[in-house]
N, C-alpha and C positions, 0 to 999 in steps of 0.2 A: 591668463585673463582674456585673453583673444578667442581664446577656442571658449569660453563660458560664453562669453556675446555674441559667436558665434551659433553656439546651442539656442541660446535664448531666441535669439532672431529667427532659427529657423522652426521653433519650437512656435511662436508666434505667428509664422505663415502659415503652419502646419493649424494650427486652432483657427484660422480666422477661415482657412478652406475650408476646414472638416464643419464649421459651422453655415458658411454658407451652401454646402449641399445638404446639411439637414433641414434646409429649409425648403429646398427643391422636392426632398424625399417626403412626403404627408401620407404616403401609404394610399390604400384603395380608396376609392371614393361611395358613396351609399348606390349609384347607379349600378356598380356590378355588384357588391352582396344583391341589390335586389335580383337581377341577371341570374344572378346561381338559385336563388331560389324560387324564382319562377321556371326556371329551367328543372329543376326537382319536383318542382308541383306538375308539370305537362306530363315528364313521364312518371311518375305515381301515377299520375290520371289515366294515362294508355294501360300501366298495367291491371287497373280496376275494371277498365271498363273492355277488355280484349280477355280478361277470364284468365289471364297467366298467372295472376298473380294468386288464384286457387288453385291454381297447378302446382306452383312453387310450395304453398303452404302445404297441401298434400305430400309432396314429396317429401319437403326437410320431418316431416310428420312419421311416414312410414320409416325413414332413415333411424329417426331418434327409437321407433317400436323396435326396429330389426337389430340395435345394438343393445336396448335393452334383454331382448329376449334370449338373445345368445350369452350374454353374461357381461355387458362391456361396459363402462363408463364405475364409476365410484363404488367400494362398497364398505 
């Protein structure tokens, strides 16, 4: 009977911790989602407007032509 009250009781500190740090824990705040996504829009931005970003698309472009033409992807 000793060792169940014992359970219990330690069972009961263990819930009343694990609650009071979920309460400390709330996850991100909307300041950093915003953070990442302005961060994503600045460089999108460098890449439109510094022409890499026509580079890139040419490239992955000729890639997809040169495996098609040799015989490569689904058929």
């Amino acid at each position: 009977m000793e060792q169940m009250q014992t359970a219990y009781a330690w069972l009961g500190a263990r819930y009343s911790l694990t609650k009071e740090r979920m309460k400390e824990d709330r996850g991100e705040g909307p300041i950093s989602y915003i953070a990442v996504i302005l961060l994503i829009a600045v460089i999108a931005g460098a890449f439109v407007s510094s022409g890499i970003g026509t580079d890139i698309v040419n490239f992955i472009k000729q890639a997809i032509t040169k495996v098609f033409q040799k015989g490569g992807g689904s058929t």
